[in-house]
PDB file of N, CA, C and O in Angstrom:
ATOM      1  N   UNK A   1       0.842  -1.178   0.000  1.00  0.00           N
ATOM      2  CA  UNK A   1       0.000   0.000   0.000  1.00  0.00           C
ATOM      3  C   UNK A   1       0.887   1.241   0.000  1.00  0.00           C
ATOM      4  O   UNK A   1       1.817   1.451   0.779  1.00  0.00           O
ATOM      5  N   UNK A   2       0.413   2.132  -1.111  1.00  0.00           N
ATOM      6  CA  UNK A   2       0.853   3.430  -0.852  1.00  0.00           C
ATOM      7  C   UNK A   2       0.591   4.624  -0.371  1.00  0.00           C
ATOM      8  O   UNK A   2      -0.190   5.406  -0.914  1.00  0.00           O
ATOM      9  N   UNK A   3       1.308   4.891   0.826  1.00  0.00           N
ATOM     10  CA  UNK A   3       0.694   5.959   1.625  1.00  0.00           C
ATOM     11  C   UNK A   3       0.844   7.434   0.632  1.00  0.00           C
ATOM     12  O   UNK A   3       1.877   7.550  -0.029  1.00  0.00           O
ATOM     13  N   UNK A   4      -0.301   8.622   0.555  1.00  0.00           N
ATOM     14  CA  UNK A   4      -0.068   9.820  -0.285  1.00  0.00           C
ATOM     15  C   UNK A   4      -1.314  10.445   0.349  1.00  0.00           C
ATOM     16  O   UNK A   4      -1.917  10.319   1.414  1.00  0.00           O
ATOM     17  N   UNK A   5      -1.471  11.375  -1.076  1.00  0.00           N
ATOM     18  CA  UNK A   5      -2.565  12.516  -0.988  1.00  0.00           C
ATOM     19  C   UNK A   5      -3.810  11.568  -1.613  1.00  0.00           C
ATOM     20  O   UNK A   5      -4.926  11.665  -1.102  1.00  0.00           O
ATOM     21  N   UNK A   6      -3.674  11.029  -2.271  1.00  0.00           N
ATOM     22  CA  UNK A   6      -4.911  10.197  -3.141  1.00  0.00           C
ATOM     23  C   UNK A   6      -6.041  10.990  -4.218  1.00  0.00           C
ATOM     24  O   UNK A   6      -6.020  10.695  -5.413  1.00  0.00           O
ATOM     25  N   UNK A   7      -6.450  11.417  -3.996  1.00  0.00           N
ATOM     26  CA  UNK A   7      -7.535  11.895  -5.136  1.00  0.00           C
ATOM     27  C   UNK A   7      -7.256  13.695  -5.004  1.00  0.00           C
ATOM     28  O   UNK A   7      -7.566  14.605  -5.773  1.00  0.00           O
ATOM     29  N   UNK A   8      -6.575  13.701  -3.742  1.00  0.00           N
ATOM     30  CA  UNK A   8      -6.366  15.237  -3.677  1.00  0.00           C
ATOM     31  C   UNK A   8      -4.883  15.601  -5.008  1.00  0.00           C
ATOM     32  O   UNK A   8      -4.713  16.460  -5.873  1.00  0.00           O
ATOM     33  N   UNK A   9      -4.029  14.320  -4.472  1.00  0.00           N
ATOM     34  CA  UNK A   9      -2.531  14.789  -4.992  1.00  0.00           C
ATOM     35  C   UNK A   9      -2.691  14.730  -6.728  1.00  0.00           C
ATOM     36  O   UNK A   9      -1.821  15.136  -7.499  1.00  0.00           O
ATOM     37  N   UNK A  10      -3.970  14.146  -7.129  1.00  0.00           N
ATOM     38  CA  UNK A  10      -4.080  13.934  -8.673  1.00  0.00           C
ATOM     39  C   UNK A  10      -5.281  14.764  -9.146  1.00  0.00           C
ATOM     40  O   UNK A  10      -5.577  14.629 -10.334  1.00  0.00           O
ATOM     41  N   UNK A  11      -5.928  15.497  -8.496  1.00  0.00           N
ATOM     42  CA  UNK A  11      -6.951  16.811  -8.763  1.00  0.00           C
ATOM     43  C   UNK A  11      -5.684  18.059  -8.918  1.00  0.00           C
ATOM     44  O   UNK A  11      -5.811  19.129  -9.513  1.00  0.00           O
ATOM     45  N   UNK A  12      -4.292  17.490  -8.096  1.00  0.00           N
ATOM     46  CA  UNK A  12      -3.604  18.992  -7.875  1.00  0.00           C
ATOM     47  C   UNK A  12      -2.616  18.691  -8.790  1.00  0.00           C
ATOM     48  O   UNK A  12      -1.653  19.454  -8.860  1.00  0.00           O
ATOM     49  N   UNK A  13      -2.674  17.724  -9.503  1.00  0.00           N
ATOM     50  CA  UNK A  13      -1.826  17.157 -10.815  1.00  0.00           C
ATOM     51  C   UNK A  13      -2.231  18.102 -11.597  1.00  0.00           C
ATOM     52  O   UNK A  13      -1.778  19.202 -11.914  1.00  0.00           O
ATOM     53  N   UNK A  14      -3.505  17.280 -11.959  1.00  0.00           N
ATOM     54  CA  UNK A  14      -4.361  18.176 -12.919  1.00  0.00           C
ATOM     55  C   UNK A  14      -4.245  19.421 -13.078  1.00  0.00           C
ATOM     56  O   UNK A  14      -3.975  19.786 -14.222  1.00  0.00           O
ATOM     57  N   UNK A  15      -4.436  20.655 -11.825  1.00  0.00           N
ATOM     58  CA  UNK A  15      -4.620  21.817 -12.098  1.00  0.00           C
ATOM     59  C   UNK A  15      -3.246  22.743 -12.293  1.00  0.00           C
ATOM     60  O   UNK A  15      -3.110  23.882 -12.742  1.00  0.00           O
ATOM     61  N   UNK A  16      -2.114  21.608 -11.674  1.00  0.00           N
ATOM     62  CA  UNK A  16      -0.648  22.385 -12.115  1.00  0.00           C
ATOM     63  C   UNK A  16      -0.367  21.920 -13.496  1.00  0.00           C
ATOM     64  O   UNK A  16       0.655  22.293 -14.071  1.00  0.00           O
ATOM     65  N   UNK A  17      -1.393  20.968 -14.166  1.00  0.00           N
ATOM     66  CA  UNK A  17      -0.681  20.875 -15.416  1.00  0.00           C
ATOM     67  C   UNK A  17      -1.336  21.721 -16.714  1.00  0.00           C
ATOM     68  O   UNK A  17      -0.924  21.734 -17.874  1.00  0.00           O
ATOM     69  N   UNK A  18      -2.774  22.596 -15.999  1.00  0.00           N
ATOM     70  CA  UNK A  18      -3.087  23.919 -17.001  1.00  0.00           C
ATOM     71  C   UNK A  18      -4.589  23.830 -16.563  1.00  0.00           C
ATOM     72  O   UNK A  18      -5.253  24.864 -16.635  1.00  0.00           O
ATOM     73  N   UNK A  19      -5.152  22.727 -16.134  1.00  0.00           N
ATOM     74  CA  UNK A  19      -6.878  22.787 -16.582  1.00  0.00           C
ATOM     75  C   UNK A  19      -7.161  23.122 -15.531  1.00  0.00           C
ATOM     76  O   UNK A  19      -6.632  22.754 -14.482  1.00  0.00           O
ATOM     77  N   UNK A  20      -8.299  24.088 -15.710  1.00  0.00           N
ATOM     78  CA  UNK A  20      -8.984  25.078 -14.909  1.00  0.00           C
ATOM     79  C   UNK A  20      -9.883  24.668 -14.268  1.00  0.00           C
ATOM     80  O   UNK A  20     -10.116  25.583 -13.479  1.00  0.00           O
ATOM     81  N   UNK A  21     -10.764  23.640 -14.022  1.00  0.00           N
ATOM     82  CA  UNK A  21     -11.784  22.768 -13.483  1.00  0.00           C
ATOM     83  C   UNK A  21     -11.555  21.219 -13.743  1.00  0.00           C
ATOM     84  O   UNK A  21     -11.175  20.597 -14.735  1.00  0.00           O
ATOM     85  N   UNK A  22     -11.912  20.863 -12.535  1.00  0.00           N
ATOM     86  CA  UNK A  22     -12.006  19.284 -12.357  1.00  0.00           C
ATOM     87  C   UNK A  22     -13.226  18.780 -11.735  1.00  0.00           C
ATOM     88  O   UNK A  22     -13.314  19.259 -10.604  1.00  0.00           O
ATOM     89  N   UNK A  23     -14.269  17.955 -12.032  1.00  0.00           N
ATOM     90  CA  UNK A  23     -15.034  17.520 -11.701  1.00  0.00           C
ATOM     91  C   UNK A  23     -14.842  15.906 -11.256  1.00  0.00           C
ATOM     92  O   UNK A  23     -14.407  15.157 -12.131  1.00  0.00           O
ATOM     93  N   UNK A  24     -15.058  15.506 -10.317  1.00  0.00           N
ATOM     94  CA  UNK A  24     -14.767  14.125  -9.540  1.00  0.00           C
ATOM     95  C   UNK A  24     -15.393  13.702  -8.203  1.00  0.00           C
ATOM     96  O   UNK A  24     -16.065  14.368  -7.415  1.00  0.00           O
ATOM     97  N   UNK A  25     -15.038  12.546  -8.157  1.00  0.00           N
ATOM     98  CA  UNK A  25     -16.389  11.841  -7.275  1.00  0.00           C
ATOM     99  C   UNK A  25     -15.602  11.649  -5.866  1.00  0.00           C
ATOM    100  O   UNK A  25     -14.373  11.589  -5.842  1.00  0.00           O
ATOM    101  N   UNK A  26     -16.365  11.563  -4.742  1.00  0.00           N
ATOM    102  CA  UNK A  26     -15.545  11.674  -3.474  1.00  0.00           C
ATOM    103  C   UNK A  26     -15.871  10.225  -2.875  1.00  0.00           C
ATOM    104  O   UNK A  26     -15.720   9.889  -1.700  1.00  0.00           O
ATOM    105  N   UNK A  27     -16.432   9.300  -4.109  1.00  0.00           N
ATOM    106  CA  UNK A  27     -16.532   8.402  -3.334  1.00  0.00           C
ATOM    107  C   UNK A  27     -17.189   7.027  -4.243  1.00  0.00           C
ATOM    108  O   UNK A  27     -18.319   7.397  -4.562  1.00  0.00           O
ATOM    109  N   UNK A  28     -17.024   6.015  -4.633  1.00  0.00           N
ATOM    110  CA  UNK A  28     -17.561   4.961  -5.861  1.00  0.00           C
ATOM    111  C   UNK A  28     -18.635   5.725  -5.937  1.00  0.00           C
ATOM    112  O   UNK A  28     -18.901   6.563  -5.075  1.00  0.00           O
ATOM    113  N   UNK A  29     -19.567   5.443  -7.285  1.00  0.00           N
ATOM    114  CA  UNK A  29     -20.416   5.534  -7.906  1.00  0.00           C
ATOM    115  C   UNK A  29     -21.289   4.898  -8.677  1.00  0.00           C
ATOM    116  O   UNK A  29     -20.664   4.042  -9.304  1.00  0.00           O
ATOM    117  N   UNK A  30     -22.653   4.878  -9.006  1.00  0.00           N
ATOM    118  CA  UNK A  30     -23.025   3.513 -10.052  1.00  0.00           C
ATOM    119  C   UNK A  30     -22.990   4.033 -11.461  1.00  0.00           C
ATOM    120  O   UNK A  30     -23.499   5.038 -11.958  1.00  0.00           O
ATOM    121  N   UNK A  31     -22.434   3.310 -11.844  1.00  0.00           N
ATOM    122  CA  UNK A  31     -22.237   3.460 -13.667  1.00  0.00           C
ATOM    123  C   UNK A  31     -23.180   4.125 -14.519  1.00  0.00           C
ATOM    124  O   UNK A  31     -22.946   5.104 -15.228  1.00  0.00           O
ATOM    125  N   UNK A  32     -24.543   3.354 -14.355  1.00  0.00           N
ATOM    126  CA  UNK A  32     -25.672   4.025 -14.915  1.00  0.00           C
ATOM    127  C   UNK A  32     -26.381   5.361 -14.127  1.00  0.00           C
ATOM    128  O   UNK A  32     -27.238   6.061 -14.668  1.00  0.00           O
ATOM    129  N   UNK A  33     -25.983   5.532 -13.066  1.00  0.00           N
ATOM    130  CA  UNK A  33     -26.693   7.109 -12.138  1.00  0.00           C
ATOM    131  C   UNK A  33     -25.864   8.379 -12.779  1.00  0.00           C
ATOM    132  O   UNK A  33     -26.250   9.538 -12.932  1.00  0.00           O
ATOM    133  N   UNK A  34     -24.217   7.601 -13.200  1.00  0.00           N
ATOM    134  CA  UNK A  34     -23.425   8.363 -13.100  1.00  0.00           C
ATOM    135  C   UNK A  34     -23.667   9.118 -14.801  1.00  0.00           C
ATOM    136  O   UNK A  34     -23.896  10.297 -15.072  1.00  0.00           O
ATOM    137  N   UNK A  35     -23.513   7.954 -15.711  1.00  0.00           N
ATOM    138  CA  UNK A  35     -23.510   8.466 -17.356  1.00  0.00           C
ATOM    139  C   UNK A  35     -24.816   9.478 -17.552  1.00  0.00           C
ATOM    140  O   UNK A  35     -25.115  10.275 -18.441  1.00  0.00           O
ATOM    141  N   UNK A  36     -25.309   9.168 -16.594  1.00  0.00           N
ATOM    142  CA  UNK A  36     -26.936  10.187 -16.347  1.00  0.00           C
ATOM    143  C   UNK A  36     -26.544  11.905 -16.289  1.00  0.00           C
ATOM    144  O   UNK A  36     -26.807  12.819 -17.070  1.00  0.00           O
ATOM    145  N   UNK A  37     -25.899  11.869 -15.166  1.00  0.00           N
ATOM    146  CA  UNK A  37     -25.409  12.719 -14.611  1.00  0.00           C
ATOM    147  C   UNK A  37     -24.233  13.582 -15.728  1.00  0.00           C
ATOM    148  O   UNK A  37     -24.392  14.420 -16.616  1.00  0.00           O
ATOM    149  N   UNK A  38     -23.430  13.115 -15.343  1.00  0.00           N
ATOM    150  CA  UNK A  38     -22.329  13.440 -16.617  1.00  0.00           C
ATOM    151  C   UNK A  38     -22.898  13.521 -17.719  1.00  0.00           C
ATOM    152  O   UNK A  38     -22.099  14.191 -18.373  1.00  0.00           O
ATOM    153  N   UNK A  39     -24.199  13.165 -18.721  1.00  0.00           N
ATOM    154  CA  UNK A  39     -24.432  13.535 -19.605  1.00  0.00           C
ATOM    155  C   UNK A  39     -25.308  14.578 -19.434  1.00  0.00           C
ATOM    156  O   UNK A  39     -24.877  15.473 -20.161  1.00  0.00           O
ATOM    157  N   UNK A  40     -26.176  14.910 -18.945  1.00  0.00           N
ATOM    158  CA  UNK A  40     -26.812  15.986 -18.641  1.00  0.00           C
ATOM    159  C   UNK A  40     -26.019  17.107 -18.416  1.00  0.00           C
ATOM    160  O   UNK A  40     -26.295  18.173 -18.965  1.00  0.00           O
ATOM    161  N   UNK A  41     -24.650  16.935 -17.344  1.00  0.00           N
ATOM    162  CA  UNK A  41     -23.680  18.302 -16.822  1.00  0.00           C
ATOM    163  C   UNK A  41     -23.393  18.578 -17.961  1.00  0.00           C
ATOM    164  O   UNK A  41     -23.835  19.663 -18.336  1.00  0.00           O
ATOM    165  N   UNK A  42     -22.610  17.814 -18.928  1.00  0.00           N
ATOM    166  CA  UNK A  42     -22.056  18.698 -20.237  1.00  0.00           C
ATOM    167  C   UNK A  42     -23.534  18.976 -21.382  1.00  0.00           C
ATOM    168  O   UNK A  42     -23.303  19.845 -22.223  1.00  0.00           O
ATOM    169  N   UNK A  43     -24.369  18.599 -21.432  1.00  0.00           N
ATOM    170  CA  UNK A  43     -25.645  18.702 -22.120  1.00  0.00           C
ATOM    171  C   UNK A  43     -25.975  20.702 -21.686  1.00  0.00           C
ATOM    172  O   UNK A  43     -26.347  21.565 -22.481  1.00  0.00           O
ATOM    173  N   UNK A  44     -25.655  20.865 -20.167  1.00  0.00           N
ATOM    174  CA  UNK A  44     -26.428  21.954 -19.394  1.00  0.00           C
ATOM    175  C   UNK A  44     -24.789  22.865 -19.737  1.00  0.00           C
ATOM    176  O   UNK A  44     -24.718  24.089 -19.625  1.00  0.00           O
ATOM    177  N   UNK A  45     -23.687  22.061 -20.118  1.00  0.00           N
ATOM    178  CA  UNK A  45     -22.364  23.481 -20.053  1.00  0.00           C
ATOM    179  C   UNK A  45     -22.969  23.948 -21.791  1.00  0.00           C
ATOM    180  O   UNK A  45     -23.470  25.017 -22.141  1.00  0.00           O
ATOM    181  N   UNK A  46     -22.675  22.655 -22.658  1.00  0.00           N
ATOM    182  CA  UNK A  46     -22.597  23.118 -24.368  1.00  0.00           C
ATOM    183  C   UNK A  46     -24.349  23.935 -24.641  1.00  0.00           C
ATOM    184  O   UNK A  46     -24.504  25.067 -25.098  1.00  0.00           O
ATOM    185  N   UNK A  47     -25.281  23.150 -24.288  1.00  0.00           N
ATOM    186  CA  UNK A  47     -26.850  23.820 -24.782  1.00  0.00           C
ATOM    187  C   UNK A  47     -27.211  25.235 -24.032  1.00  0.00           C
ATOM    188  O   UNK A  47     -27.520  26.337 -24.484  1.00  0.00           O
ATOM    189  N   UNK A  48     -27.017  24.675 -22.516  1.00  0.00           N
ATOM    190  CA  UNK A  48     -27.486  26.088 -21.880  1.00  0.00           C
ATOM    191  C   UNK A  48     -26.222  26.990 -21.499  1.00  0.00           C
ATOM    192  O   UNK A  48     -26.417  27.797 -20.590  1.00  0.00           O
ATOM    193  N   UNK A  49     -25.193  26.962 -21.968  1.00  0.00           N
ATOM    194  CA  UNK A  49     -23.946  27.905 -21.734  1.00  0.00           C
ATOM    195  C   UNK A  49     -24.057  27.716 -20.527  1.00  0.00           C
ATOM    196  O   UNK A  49     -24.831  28.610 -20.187  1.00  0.00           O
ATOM    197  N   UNK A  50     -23.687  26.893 -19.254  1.00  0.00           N
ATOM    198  CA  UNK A  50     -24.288  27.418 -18.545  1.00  0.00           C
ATOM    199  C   UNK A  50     -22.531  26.909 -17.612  1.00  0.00           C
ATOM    200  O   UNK A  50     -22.069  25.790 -17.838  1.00  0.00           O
ATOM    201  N   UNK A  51     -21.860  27.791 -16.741  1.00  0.00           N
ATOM    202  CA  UNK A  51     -20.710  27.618 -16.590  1.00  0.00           C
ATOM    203  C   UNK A  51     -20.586  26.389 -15.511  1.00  0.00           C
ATOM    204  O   UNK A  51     -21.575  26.206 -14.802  1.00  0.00           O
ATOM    205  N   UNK A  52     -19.704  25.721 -15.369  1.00  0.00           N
ATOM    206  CA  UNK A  52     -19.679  24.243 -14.703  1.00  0.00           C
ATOM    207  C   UNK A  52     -19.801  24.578 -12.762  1.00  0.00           C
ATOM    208  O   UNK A  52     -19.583  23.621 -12.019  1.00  0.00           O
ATOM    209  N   UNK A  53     -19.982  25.289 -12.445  1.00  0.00           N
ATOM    210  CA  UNK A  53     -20.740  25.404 -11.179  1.00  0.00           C
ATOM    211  C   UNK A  53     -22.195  25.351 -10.817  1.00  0.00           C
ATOM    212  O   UNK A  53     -22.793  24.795  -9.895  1.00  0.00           O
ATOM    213  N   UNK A  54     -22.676  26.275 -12.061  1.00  0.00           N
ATOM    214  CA  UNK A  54     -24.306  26.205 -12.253  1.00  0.00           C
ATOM    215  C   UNK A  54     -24.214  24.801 -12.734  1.00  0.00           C
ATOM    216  O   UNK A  54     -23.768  24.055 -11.862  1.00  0.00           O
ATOM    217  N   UNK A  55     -24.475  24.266 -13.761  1.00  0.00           N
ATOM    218  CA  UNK A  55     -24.070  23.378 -14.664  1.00  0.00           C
ATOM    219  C   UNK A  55     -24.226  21.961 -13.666  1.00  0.00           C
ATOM    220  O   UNK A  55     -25.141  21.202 -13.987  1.00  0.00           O
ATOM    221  N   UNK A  56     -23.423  21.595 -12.538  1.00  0.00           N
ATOM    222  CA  UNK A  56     -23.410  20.359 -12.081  1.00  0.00           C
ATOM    223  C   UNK A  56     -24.368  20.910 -10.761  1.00  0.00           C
ATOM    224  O   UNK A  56     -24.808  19.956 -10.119  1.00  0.00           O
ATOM    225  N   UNK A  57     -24.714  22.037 -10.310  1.00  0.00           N
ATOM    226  CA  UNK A  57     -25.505  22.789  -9.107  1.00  0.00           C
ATOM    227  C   UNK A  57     -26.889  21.667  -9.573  1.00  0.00           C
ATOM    228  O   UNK A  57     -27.232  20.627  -9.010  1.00  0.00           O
ATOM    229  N   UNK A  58     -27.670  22.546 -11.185  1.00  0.00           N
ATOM    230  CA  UNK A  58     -28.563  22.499 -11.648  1.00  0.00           C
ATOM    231  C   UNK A  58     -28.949  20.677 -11.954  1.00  0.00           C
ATOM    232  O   UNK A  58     -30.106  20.261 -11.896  1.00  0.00           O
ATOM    233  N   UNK A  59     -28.036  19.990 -12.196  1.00  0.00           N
ATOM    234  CA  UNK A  59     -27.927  18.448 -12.441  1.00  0.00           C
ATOM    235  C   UNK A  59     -28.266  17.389 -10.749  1.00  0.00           C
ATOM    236  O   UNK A  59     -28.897  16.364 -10.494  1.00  0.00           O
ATOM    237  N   UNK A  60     -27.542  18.241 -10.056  1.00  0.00           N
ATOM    238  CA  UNK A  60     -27.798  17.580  -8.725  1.00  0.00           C
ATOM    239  C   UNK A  60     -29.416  17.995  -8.342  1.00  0.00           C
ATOM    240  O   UNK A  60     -30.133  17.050  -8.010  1.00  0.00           O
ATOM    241  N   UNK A  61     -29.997  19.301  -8.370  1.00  0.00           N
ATOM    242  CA  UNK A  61     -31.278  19.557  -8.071  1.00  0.00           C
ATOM    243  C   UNK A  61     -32.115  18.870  -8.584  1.00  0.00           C
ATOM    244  O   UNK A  61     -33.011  18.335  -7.931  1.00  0.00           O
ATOM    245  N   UNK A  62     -31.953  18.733 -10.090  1.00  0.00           N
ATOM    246  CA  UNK A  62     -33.171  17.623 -10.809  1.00  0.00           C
ATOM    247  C   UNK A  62     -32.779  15.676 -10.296  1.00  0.00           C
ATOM    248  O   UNK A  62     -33.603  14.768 -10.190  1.00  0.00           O
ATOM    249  N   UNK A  63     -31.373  15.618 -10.094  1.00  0.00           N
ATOM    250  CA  UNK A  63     -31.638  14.657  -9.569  1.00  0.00           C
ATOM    251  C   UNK A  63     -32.218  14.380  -7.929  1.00  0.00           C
ATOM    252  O   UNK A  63     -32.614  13.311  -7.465  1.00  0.00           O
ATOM    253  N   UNK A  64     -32.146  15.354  -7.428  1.00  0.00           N
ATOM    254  CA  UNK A  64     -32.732  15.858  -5.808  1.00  0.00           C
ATOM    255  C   UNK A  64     -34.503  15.281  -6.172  1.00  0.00           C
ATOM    256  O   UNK A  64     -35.043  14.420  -5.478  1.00  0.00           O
ATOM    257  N   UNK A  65     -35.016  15.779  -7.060  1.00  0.00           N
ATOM    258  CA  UNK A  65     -36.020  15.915  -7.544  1.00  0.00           C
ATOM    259  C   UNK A  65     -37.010  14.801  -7.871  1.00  0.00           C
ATOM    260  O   UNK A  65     -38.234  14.712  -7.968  1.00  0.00           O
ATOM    261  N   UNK A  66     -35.672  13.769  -8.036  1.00  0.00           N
ATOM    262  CA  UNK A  66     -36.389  12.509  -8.785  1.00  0.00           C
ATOM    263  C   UNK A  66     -36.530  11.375  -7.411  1.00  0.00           C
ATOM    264  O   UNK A  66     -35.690  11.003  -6.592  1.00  0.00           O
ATOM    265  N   UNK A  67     -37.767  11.088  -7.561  1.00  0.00           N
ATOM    266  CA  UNK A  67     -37.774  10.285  -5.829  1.00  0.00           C
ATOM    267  C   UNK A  67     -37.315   8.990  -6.354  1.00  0.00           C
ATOM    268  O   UNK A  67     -37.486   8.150  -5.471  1.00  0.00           O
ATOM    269  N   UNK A  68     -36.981   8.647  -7.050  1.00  0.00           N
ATOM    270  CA  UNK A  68     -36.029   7.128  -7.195  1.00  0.00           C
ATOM    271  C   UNK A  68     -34.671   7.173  -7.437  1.00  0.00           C
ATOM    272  O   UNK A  68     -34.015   6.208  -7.828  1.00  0.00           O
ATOM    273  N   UNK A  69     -34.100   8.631  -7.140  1.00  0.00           N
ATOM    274  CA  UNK A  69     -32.479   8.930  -6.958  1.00  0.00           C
ATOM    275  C   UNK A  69     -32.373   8.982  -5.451  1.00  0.00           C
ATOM    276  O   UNK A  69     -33.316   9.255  -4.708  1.00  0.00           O
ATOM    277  N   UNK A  70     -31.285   8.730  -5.112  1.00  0.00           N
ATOM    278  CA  UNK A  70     -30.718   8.649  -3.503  1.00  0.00           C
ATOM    279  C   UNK A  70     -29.424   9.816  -3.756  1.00  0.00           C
ATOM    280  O   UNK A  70     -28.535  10.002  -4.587  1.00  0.00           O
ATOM    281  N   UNK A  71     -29.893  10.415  -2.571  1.00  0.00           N
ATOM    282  CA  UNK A  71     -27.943  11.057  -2.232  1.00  0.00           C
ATOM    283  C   UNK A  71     -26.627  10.552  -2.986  1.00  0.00           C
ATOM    284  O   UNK A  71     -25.741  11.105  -3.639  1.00  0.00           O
ATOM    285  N   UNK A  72     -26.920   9.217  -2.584  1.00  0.00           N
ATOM    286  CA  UNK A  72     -25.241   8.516  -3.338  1.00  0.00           C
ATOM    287  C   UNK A  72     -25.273   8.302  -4.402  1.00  0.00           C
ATOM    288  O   UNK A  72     -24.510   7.438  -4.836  1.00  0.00           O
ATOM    289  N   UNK A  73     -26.220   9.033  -5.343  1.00  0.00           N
ATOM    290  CA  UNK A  73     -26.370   8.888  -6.736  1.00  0.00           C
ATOM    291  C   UNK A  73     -25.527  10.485  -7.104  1.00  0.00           C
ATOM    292  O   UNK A  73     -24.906  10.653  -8.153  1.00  0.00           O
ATOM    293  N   UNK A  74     -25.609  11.140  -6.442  1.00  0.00           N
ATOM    294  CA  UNK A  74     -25.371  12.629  -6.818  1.00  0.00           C
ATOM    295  C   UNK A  74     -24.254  13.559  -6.031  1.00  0.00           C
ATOM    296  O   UNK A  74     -23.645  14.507  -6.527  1.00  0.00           O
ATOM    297  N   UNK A  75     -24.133  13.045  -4.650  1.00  0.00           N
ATOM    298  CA  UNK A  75     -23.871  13.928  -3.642  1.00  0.00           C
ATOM    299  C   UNK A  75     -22.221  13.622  -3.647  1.00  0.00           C
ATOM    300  O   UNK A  75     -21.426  14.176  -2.889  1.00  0.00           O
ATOM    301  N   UNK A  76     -21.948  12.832  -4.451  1.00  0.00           N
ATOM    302  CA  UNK A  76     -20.123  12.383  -4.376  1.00  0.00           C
ATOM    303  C   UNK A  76     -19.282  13.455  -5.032  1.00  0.00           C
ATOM    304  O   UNK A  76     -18.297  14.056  -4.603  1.00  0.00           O
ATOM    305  N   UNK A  77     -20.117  13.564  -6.527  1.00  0.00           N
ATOM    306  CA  UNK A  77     -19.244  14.946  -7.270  1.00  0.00           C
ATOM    307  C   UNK A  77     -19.119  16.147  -7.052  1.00  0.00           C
ATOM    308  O   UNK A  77     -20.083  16.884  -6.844  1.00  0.00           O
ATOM    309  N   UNK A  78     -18.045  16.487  -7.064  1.00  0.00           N
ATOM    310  CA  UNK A  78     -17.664  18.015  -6.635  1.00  0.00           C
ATOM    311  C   UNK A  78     -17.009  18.468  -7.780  1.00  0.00           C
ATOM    312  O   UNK A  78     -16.630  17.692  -8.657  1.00  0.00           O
ATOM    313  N   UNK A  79     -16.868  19.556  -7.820  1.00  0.00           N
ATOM    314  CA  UNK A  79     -15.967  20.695  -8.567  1.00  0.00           C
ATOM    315  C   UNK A  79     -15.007  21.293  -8.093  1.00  0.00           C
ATOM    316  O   UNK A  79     -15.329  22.065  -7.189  1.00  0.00           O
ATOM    317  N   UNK A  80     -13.657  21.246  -8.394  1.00  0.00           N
ATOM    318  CA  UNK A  80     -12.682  21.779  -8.097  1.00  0.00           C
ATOM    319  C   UNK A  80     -12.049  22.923  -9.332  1.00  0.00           C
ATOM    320  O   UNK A  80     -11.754  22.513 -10.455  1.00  0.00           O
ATOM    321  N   UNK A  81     -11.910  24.283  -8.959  1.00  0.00           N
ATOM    322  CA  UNK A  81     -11.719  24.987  -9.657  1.00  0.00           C
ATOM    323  C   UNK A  81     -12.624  26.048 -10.063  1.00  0.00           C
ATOM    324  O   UNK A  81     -13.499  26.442  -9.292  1.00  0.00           O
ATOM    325  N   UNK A  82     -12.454  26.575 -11.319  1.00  0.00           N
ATOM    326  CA  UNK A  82     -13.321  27.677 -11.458  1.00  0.00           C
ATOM    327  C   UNK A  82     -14.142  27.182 -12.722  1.00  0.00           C
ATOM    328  O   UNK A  82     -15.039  27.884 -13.189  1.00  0.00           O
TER     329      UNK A  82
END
């Protein structure tokens, strides 16, 4: 086992190597809740311009919304960055 930063030390990969936002999960996920999700967030950045804070805000509310989604369908992804 390797002791480190883990999901922190490779979000901070990412942003020293140029990209301005990272979106990632704080915790497993199910495959099909997730392609849901992720397709809708970029559906709501490219159709509704809508910048990736609103964007994954607005994706978690409609899934809030749907009474056959749970928390751990939605509540893992975060945004890091601007």
């Amino acid at each position: 086992e390797v002791i480190g930063e883990g999901i922190m030390g490779i979000n901070r990969g990412f942003l020293h190597s140029g990209a301005d936002s990272i979106v990632y999960t704080l915790f497993k996920v199910d495959d099909r809740k997730s392609s849901k999700l992720v397709y809708d967030f970029f559906k709501n950045i490219i159709e509704l311009k809508q910048d990736y804070d609103e964007a994954l805000r607005d994706v978690k509310l409609k899934m809030i919304k749907n009474p056959l989604t749970l928390p751990k369908d939605w509540a893992g992804y975060v945004l890091m960055g601007s």
